[in-house]
C-alpha positions as CSV (number, residue, x, y, z in Angstrom):
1,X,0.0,0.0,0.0
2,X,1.6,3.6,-1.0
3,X,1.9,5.8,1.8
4,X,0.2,9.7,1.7
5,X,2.9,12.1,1.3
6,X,1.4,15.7,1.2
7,X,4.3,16.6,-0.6
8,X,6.4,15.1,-3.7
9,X,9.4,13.6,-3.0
10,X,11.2,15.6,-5.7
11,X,10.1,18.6,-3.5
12,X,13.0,21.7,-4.3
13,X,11.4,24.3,-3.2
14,X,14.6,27.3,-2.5
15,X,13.8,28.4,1.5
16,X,17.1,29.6,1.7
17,X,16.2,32.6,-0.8
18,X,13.3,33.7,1.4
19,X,15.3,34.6,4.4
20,X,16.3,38.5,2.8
21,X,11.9,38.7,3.2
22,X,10.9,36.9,6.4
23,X,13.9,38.2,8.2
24,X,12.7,42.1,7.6
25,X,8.9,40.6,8.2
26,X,9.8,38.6,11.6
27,X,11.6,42.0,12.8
28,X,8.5,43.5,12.0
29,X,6.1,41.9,13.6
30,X,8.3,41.4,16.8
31,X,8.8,44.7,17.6
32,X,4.9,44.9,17.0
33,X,4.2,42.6,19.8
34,X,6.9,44.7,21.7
35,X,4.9,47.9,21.5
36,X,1.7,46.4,22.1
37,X,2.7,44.2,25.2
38,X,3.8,48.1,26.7
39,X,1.0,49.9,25.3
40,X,-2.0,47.4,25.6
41,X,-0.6,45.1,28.1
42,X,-2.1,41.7,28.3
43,X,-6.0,41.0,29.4
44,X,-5.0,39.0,32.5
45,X,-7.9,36.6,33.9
46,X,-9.2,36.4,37.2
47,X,-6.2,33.9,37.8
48,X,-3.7,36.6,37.6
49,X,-5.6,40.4,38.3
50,X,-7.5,38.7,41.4
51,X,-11.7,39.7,41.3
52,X,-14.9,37.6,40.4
53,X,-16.5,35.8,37.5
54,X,-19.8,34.8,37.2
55,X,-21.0,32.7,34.3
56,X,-24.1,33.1,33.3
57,X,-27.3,31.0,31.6
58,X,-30.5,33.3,30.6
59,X,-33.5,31.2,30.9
60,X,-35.3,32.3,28.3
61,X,-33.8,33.9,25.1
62,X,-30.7,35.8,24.7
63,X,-28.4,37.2,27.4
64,X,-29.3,41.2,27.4
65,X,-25.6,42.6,28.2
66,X,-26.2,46.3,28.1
67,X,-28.6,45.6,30.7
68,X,-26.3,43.1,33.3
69,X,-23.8,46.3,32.2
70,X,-26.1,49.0,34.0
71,X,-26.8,46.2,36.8
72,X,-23.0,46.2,37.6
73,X,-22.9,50.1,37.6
74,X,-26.0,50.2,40.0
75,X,-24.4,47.6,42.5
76,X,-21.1,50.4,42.8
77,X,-18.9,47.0,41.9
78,X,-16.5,49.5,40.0
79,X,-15.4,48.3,36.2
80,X,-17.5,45.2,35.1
81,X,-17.0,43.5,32.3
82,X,-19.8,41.7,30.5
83,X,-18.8,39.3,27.6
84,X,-21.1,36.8,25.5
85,X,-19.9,33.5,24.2
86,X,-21.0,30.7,22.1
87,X,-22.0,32.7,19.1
88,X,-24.3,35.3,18.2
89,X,-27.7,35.7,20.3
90,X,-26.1,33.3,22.4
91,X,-27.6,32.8,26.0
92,X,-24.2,32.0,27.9
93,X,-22.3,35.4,29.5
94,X,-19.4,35.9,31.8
95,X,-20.2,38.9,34.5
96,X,-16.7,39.8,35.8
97,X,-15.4,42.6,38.4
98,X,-12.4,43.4,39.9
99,X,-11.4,42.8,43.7
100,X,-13.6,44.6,46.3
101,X,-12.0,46.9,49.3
102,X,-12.9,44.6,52.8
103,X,-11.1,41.3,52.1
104,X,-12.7,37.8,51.1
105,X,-16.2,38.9,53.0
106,X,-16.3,41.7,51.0
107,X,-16.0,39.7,47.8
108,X,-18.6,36.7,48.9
109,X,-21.2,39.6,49.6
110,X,-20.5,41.7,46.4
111,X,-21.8,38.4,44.6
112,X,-24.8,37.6,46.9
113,X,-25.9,40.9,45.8
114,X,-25.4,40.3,42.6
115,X,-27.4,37.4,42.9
116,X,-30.4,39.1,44.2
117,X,-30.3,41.5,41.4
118,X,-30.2,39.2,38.7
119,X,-33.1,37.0,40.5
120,X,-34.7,34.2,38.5
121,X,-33.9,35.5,34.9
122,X,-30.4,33.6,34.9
123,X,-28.7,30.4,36.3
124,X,-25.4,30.4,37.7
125,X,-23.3,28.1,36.3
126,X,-20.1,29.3,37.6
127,X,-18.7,31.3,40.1
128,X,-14.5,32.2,40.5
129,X,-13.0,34.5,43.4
130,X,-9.7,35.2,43.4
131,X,-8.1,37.4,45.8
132,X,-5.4,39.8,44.9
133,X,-2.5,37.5,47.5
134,X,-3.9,34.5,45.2
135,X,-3.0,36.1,41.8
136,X,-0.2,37.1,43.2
137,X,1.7,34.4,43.7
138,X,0.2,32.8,41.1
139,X,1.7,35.3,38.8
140,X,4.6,34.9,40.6
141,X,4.3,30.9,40.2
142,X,3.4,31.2,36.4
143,X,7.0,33.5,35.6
144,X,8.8,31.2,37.4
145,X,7.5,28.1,35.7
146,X,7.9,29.7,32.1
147,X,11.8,31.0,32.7
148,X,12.8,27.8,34.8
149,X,11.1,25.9,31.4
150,X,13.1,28.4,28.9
151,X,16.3,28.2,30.9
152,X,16.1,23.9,30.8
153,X,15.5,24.0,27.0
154,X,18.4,26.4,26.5
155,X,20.8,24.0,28.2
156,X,19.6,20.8,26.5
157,X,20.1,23.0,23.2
158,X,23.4,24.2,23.7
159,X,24.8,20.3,24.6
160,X,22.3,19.0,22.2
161,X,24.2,20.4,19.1
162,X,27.3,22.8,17.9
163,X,27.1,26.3,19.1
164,X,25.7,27.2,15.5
165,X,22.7,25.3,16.1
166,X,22.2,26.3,19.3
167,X,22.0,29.8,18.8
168,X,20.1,29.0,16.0
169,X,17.2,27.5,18.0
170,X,17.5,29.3,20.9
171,X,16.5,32.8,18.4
172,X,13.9,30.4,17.2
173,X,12.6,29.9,20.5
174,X,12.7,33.2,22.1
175,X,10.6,34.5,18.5
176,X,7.5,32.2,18.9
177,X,7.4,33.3,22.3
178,X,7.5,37.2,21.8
179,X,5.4,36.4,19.1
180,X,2.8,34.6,20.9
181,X,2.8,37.5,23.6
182,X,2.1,39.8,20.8
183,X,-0.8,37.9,20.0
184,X,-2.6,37.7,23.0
185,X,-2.0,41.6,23.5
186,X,-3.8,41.7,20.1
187,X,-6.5,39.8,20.6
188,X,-7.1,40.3,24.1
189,X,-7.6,36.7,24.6
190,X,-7.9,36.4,28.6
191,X,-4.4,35.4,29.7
192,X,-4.7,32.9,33.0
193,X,-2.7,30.0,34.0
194,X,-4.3,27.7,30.7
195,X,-2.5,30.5,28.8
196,X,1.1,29.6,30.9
197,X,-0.1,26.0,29.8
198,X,-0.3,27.1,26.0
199,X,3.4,29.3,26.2
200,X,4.9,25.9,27.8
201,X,3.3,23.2,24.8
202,X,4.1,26.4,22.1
203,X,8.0,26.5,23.5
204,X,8.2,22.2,22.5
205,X,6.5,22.2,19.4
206,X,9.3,24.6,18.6
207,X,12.3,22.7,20.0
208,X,10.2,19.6,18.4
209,X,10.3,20.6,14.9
210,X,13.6,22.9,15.1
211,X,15.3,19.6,16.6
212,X,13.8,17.4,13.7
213,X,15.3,19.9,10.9
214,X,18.8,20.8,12.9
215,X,19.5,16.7,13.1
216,X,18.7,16.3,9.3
217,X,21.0,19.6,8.3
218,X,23.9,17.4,10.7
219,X,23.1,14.0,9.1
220,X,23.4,16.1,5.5
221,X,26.6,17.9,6.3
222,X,28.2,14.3,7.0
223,X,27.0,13.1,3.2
224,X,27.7,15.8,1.2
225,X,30.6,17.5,2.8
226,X,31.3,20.2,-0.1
227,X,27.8,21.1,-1.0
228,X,27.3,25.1,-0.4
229,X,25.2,25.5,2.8
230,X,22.3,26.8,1.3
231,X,21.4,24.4,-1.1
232,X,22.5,22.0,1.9
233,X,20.1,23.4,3.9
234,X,17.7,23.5,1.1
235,X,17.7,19.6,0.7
236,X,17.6,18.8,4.3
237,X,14.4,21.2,4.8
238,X,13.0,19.6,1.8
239,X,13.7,16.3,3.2
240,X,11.5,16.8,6.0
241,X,8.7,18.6,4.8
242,X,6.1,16.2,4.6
243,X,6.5,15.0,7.8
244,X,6.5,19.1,9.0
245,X,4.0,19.5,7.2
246,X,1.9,16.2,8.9
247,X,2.3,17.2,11.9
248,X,1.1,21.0,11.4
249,X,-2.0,19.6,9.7
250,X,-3.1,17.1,12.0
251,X,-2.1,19.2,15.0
252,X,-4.5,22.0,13.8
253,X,-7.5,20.1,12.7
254,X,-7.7,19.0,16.5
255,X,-6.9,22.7,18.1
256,X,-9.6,23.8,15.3
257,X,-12.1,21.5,16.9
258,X,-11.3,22.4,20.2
259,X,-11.9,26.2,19.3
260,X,-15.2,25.5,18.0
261,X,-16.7,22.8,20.3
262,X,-14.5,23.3,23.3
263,X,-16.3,26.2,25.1
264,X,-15.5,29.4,26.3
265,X,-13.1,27.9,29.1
266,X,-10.6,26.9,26.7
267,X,-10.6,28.7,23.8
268,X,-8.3,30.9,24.9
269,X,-6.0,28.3,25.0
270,X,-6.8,26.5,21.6
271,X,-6.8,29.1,19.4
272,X,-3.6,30.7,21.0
273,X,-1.8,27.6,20.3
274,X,-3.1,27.4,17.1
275,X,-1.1,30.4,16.4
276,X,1.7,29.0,17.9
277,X,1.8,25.6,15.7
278,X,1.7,28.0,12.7
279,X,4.5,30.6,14.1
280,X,6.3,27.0,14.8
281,X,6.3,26.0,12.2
282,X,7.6,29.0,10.3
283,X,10.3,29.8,12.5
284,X,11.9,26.4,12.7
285,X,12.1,27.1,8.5
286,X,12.6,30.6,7.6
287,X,14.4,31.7,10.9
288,X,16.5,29.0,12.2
289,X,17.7,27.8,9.5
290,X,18.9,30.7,7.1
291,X,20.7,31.6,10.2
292,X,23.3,28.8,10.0
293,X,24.3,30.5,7.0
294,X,24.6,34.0,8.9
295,X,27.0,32.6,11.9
296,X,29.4,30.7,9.6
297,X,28.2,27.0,9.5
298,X,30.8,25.5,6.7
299,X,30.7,22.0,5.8
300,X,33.6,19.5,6.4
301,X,36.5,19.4,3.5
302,X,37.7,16.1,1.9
303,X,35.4,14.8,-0.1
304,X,36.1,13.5,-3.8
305,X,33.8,16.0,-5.4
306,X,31.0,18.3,-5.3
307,X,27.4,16.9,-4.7
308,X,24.3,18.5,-6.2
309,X,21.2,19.4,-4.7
310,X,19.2,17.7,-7.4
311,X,21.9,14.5,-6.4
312,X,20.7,15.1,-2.5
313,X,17.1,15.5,-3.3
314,X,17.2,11.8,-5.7
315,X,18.9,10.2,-2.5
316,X,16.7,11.6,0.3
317,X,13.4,10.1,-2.4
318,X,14.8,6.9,-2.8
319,X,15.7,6.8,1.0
320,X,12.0,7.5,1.7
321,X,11.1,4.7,-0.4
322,X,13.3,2.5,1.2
323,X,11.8,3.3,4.8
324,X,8.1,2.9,3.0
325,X,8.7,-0.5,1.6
326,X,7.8,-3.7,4.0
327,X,10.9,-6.1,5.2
């Protein structure tokens, strides 16, 4: 039976050309999500800015927001924010507002009345308090977790491979991160502890798939020792798109059902990482790579002659049909 390959196995497409545009792009949109982390900031959940939220049910048509707006200016609860979700004249609405001056009784009776007010014409379905020594530490907690996970998969990189490929991944790295920052200050996707979750799976589907194209660039430097290191790096990408681009796919369609069936709770988190998959993806391609070529990466002298890239692409295809057959 022949195997699906999503791409050909003659695949030559030139990567290494694109770097002089997605170089200027990446800078781009990195200092971007620079400005807008410092200008916007990030919409941090009840998790991180401490307060209340109430999720919501009407029992008979759709939620009415403007007026659970003016009942959170009546109740003196300071800033409210009233959200729908689930799609248009949806019944299903978060009622959130910030901590409340008098401690944890303070909070508990700021919801009671809320409760009264609303009376019969919605269901509670959930109800989060968070105090502001809570969110705290959790933010606290949540830094901690991301640099201590950043700071192990620096040091695996830089003994994994040469210092070349290190740096190399370790750029790669640090721009799906700033990147996926800049994303949620976009969006203003709520940022909680799920979100720390997303930053941690985003930061190894990078080392995943900047791993899987770094160890085929090493395997190809051994073969064809003289080949220029673009067209080297060319092949090896080439080599191991279709599994790259597997991956991506299948990865996505699941994140793109979680986004649509999944709720409210985690959608912040599914579509989030479906921006990270796809910032992944591109990075460990048109950013790591091309920058082997920037820091010197030479190939090892003494071979009998000069390899082609067409030569390297015909021995990567008949290596993949040699995998494909049965023993």
């Amino acid at each position: 039976m022949k195997l699906l390959r999503l791409a050909p196995e003659t695949t030559n497409i030139p990567f290494m050309r694109f770097r002089r545009v997605s170089y200027p792009f990446s800078a781009f949109l990195s200092i971007a999500a620079v400005l807008l982390f410092l200008i916007a900031g990030l919409n941090f959940g009840i998790d991180f800015s401490g307060g209340t939220l109430i999720e919501l049910r009407a029992r008979q048509g759709a939620a009415e927001l403007a007026d659970l707006r003016t009942l959170g200016g009546k109740l003196n609860l300071g800033e409210v924010e009233v959200q729908s979700f689930g799609g248009a004249e949806t019944s299903d609405v978060t009622f959130r507002f910030g901590t409340v001056a008098g401690g944890d009784a303070a909070q508990q009776a700021a919801v009671s009345r809320v409760r009264d007010a609303i009376g019969d014409r919605y269901e509670f379905r959930r109800v989060e308090v968070v105090g502001p020594r809570v969110s705290g530490e959790l933010v606290q907690s949540g830094t901690l977790g991301v640099v201590v996970a950043i700071f192990g998969v620096l040091v695996y990189l830089w003994f994994r491979f040469e210092w070349q490929f290190a740096i190399a991944a370790i750029i790669a790295t640090m721009h799906d991160l700033l990147l996926t920052v800049g994303f949620f200050a976009l969006t203003r996707l709520e940022f909680n502890t799920t979100s720390i979750a997303a930053i941690l799976t985003i930061v190894g589907v990078s080392l995943n798939e900047t791993v899987i194209i770094l160890d085929r660039i090493r395997e190809m430097m051994r073969k064809f020792k003289r080949m220029p290191t673009d067209q080297l790096i060319d092949v090896s990408v080439n080599a191991v798109l279709p599994r790259t681009i597997m991956t991506a796919t299948t990865t996505l369609l699941a994140l793109l059902a979680l986004s649509i069936f999944g709720g409210h709770v985690i959608r912040s988190f599914a579509l989030s990482m479906t921006f990270g998959i796809i910032v992944a993806t591109y990075s460990s391609v048109f950013i790591c790579a091309p920058i082997l070529i920037y820091l010197g990466l030479r190939t090892e002298g003494g071979a009998e002659r000069e390899s082609t890239a067409e030569e390297a692409l015909a021995h990567e295809a008949q290596r993949a049909k040699a995998g494909a057959s049965p023993a």
